[in-house]
VOZAMI-982903 format. One line per field, with one value per atom (N, C-alpha, C, O, CB): residue in one letter; atom name; x, y, z. Coordinates in pm, whole numbers, plus 50000, padded with zeros to 5 digits. Atoms other than C-alpha are relative to their C-alpha. Last residue first. Glycine has a CB too. Layout:
rest <- [a; ...] .
atom <- [CA; ...] .
xx <- [X; ...] .
yy <- [Y; ...] .
zz <- [Z; ...] .
REM end
This chain:
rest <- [x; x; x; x; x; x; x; x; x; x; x; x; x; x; x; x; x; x; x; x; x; x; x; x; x; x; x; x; x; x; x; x; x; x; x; x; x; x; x; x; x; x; x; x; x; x; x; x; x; x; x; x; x; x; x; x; x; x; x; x; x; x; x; x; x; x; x; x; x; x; x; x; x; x; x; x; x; x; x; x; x; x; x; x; x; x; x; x; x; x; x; x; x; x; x; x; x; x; x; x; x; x; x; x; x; x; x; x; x; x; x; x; x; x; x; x; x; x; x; x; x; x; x; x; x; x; x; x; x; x; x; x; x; x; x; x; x; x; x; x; x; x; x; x; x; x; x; x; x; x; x; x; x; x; x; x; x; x; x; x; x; x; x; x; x; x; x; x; x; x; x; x; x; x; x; x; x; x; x; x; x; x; x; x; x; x; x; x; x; x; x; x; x; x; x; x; x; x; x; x; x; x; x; x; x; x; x; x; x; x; x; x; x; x; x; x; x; x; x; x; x; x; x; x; x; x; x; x; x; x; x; x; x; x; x; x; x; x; x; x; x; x; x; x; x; x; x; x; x; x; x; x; x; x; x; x; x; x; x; x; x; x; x; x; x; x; x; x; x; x; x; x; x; x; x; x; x; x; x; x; x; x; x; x; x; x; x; x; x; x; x; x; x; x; x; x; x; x; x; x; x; x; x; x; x; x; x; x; x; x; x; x; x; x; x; x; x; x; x; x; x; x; x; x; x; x; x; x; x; x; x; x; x; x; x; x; x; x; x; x; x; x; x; x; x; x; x; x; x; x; x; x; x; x; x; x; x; x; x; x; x; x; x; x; x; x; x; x; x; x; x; x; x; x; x; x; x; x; x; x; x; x; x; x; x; x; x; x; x; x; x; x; x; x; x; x; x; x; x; x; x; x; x; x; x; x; x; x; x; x; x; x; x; x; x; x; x; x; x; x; x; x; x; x; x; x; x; x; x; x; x; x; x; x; x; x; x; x; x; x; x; x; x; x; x; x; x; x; x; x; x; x; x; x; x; x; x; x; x; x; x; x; x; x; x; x; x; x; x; x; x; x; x; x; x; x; x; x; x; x; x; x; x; x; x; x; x; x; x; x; x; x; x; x; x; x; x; x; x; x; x; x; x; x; x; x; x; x; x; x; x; x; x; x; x; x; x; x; x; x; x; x; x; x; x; x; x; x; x; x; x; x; x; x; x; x; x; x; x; x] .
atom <- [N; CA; C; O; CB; N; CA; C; O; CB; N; CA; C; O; CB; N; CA; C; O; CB; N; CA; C; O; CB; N; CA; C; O; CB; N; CA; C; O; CB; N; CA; C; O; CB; N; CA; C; O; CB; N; CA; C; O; CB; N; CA; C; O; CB; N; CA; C; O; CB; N; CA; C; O; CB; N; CA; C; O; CB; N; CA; C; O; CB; N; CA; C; O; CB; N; CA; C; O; CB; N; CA; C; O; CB; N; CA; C; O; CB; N; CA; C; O; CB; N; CA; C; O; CB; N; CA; C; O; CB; N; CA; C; O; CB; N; CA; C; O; CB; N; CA; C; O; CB; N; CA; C; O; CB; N; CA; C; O; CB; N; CA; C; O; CB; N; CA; C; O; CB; N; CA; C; O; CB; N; CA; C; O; CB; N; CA; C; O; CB; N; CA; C; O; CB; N; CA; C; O; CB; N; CA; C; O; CB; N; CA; C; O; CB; N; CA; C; O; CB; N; CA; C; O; CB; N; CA; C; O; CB; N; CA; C; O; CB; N; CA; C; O; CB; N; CA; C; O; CB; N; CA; C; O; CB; N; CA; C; O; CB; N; CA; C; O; CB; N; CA; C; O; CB; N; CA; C; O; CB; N; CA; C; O; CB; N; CA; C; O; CB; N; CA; C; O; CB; N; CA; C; O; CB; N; CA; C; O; CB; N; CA; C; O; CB; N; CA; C; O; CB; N; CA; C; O; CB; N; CA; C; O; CB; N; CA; C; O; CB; N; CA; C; O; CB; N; CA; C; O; CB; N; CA; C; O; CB; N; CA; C; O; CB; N; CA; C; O; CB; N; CA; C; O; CB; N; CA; C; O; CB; N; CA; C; O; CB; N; CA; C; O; CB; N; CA; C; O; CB; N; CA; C; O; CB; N; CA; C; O; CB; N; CA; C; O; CB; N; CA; C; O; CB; N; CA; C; O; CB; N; CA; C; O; CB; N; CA; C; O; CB; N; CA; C; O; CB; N; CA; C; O; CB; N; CA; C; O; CB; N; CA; C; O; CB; N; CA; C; O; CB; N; CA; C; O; CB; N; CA; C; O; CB; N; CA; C; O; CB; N; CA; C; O; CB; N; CA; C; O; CB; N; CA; C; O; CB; N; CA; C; O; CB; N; CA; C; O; CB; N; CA; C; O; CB; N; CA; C; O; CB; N; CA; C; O; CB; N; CA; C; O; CB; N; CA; C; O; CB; N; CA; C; O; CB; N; CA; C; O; CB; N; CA; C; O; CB; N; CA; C; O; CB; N; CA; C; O; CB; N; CA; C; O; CB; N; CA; C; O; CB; N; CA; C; O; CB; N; CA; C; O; CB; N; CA; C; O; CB; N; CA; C; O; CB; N; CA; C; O; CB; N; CA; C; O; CB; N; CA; C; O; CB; N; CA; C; O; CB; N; CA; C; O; CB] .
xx <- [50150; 06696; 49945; 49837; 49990; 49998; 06970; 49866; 49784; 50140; 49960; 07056; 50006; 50063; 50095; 50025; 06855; 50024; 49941; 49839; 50065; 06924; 50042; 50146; 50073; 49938; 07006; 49891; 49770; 50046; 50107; 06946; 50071; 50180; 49911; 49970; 07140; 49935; 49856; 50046; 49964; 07027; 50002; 49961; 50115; 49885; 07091; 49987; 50087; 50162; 49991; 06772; 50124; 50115; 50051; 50066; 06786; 49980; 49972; 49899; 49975; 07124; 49890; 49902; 50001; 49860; 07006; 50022; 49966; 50283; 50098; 06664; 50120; 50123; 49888; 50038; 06895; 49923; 49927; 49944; 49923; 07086; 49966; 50052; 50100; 49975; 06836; 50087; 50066; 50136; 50134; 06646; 50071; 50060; 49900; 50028; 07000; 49915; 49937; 49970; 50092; 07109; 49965; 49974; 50071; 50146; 07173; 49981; 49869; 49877; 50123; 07538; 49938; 50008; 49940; 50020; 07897; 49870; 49833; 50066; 50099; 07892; 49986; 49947; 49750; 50064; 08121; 49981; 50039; 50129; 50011; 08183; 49938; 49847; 49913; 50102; 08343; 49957; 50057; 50040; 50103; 08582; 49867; 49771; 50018; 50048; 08805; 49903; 49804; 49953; 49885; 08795; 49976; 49861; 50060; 50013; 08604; 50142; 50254; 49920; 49884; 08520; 50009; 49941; 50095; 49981; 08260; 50120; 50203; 49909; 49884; 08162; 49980; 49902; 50138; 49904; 07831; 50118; 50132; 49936; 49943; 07657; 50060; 50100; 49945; 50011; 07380; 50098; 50061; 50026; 50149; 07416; 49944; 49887; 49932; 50051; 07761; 49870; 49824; 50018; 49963; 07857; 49949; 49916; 50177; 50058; 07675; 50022; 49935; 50080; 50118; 07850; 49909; 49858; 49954; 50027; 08157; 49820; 49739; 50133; 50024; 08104; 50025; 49976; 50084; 50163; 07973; 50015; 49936; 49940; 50080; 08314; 49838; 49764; 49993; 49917; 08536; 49887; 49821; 50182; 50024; 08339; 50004; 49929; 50006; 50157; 08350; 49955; 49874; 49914; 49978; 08765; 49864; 49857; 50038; 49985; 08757; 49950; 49897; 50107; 49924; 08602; 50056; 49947; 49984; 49961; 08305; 50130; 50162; 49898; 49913; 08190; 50094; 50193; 49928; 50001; 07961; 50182; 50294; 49980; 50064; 07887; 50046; 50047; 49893; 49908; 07925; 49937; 49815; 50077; 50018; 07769; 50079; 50173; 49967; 49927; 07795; 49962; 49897; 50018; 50107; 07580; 50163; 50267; 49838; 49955; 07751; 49922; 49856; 50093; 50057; 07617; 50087; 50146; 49845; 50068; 07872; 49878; 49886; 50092; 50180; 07874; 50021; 49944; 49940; 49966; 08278; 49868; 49893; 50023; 49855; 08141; 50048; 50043; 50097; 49953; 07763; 50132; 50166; 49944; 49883; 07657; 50018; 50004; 50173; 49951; 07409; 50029; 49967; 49925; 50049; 07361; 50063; 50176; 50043; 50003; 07355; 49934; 49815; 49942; 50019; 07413; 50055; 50174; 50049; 49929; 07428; 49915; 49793; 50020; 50056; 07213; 50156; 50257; 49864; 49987; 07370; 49969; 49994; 50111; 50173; 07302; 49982; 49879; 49972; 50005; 07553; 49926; 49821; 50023; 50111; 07602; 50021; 50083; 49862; 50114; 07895; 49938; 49976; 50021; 49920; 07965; 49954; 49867; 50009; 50111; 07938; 50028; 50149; 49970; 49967; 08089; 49919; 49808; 50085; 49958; 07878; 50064; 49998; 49889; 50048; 07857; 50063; 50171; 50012; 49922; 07970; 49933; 49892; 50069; 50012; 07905; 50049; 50154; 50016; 50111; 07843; 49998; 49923; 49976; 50062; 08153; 49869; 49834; 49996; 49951; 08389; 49870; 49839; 50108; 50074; 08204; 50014; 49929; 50063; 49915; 08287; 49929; 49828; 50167; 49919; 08027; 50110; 50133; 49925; 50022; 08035; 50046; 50165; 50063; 49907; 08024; 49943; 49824; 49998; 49896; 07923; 50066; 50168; 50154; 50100; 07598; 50068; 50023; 49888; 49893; 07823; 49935; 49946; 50103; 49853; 07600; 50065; 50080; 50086; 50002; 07235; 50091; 50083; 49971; 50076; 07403; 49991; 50072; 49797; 49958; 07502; 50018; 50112; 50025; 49901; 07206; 50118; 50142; 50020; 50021; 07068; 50005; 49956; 49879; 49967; 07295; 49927; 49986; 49932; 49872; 07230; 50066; 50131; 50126; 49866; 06886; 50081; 50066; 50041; 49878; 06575; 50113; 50149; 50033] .
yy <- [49920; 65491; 50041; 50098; 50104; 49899; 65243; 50098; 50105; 50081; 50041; 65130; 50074; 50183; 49954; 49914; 65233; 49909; 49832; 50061; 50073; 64983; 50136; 50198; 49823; 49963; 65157; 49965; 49987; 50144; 50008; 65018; 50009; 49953; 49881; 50057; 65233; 49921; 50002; 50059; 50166; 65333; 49887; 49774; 49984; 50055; 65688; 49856; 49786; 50060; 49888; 65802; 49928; 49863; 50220; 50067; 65577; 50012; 49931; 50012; 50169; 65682; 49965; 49938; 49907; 49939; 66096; 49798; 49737; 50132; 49980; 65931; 50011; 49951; 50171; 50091; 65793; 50023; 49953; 49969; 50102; 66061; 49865; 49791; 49987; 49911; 66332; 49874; 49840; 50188; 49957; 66109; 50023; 49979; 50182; 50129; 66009; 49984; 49917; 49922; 49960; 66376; 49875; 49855; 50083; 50065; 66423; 49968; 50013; 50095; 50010; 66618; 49889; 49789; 50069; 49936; 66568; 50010; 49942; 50138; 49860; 66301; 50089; 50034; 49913; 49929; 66016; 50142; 50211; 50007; 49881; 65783; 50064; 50015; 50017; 49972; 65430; 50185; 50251; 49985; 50038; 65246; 50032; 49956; 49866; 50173; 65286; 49982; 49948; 49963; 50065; 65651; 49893; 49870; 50052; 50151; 65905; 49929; 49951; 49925; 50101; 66223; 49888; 49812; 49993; 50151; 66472; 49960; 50044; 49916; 50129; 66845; 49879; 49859; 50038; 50037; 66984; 49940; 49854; 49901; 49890; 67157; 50007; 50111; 50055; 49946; 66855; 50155; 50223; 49882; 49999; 66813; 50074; 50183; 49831; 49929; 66871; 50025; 50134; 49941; 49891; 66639; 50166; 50263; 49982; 50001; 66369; 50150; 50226; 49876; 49963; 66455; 49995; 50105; 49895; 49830; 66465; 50027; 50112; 50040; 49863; 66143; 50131; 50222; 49998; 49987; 65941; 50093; 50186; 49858; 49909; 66027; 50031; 50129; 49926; 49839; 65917; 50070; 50156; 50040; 49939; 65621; 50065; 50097; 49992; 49993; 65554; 50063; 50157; 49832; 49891; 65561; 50097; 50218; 49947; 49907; 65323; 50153; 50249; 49980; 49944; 65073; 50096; 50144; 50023; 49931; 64919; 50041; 50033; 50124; 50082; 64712; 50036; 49963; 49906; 49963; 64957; 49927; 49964; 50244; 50077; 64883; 49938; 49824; 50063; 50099; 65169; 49895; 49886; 49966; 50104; 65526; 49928; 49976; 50035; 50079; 65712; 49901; 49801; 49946; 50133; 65995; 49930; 49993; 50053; 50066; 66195; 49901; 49805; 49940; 50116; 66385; 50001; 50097; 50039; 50005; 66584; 49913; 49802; 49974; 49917; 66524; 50049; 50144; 50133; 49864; 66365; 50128; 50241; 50025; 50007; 66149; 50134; 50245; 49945; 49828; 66081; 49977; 49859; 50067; 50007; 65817; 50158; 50271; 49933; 49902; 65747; 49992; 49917; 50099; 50001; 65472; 50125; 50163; 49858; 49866; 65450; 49987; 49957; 50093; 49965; 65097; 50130; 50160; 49903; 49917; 65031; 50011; 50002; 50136; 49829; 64752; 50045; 49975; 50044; 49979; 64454; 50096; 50188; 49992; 50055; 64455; 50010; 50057; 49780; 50143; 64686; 49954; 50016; 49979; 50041; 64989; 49844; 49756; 50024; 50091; 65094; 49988; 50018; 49889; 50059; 65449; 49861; 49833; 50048; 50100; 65681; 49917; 49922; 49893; 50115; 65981; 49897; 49906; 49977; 50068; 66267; 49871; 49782; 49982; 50108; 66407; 50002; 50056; 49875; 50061; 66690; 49908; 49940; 50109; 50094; 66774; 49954; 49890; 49937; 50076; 67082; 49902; 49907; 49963; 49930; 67262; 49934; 49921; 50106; 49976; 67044; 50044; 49997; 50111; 50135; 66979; 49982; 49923; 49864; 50092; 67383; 49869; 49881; 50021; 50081; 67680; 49893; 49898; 49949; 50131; 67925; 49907; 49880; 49971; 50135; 68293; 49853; 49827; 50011; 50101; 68506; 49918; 49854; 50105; 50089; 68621; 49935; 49864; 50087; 50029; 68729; 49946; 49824; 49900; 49937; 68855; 50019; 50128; 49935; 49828; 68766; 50111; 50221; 50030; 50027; 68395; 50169; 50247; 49890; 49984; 68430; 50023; 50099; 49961; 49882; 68520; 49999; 50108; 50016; 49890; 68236; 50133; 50218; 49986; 50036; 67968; 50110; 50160; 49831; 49906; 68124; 49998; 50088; 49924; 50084; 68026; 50092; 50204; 49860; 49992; 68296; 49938; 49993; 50146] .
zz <- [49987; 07928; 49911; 49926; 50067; 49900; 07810; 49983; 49891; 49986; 49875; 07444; 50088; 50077; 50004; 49878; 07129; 50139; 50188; 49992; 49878; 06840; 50085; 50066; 50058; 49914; 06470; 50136; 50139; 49964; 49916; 06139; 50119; 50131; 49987; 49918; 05891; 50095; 50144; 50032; 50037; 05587; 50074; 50048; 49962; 50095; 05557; 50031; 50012; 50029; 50167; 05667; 49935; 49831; 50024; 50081; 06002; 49825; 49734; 50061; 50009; 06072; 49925; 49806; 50148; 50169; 06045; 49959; 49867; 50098; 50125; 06301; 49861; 49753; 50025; 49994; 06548; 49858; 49756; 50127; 50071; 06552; 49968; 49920; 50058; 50161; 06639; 49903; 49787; 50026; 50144; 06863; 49858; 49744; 50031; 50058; 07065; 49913; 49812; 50076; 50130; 07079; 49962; 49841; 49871; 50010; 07450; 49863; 49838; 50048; 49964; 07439; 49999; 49981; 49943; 49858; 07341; 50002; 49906; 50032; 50079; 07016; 50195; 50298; 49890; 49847; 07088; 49929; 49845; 50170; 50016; 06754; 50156; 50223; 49868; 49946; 06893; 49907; 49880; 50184; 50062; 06676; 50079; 50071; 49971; 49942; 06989; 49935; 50000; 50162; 49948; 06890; 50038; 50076; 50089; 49967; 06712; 50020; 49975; 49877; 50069; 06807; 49979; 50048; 50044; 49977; 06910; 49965; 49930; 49932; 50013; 06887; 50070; 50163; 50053; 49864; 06853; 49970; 49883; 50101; 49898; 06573; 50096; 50148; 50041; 49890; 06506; 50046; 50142; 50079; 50033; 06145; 50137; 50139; 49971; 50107; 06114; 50018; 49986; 49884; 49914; 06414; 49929; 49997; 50020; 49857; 06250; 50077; 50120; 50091; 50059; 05887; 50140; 50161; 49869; 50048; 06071; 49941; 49977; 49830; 49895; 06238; 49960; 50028; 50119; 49912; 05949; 50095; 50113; 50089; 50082; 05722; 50067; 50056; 49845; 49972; 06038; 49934; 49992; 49912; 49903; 06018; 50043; 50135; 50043; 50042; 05649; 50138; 50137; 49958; 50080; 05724; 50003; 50026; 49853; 49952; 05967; 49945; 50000; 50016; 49989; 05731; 50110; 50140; 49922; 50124; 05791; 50061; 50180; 49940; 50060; 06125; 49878; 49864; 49968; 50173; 06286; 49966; 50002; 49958; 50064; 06650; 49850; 49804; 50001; 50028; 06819; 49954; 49960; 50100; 50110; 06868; 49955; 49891; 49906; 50030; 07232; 49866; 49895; 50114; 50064; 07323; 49951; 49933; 49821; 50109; 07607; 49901; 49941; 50048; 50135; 07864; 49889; 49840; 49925; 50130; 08118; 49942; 49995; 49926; 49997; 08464; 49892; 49906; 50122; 50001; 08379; 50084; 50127; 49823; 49949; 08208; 50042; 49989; 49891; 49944; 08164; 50002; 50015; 50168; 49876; 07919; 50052; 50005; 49932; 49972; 07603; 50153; 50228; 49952; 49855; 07423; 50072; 50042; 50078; 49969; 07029; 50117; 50130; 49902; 49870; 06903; 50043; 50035; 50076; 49929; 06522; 50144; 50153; 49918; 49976; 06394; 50025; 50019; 50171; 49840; 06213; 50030; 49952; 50064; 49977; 05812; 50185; 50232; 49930; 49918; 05750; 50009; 49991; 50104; 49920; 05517; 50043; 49985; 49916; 50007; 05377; 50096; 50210; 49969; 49934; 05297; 49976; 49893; 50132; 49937; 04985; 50132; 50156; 49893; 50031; 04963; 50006; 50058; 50052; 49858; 04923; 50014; 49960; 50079; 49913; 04582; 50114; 50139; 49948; 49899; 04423; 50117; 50229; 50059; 49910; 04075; 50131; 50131; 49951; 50009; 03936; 50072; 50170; 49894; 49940; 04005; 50044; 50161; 49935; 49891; 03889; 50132; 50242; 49960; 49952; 03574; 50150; 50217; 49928; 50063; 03499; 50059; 50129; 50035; 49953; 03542; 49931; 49810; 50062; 50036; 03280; 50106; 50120; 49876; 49926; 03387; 49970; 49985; 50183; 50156; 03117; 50094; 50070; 49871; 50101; 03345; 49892; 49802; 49929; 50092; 03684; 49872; 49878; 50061; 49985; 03911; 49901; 49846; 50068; 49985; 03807; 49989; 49934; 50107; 50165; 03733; 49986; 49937; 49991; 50041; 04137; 49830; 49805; 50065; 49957; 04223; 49960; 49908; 50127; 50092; 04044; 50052; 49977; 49938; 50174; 04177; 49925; 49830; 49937; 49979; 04567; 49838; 49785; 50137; 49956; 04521; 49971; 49920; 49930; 50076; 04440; 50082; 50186; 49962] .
REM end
């Protein structure tokens, strides 16, 4: 049992609205050029570093939340760079590949 038919269970004269129903993910664009994901210490921290990506600012902002989302870590973006705190070159390499992206592995 989903959270849609628990709620239903709950409330049974409740009518969603169109609102409700639909909510997509934006879309971004895609590139034909890989993305580059290399990872760095600073600081003795790890850092993964993703650059490359030619699109909008905007689309980039929207990639690093959803990145940071997925993994649970903070990051930011800056100098058209996304910086992700930890190791997660696998994890992000793979979310990129899924959405589209072709992504080059720079460094160890």
């Amino acid at each position: 049992m989903d959270l849609k038919d628990q709620l239903k269970s709950l409330f049974p004269e409740h009518q969603p609205s169109q609102e409700e129903e639909i909510k997509e993910t934006p879309s971004i664009w895609l590139q034909k050029e890989p993305l580059i994901c290399k990872y760095e210490k600073r600081n003795g921290k790890p850092i993964t570093i993703i650059e490359g990506y030619t699109g909008a600012n905007s689309d980039f902002k929207i990639l690093t939340k959803e990145i940071k989302k997925l993994l649970g870590v903070g990051g930011s973006f800056k100098n058209d760079q996304i910086i992700i705190q930890g190791d997660y070159r696998d994890n992000i390499m793979v979310f990129l590949k899924n959405k589209g992206f072709k992504v080059k592995r720079v460094g160890g």
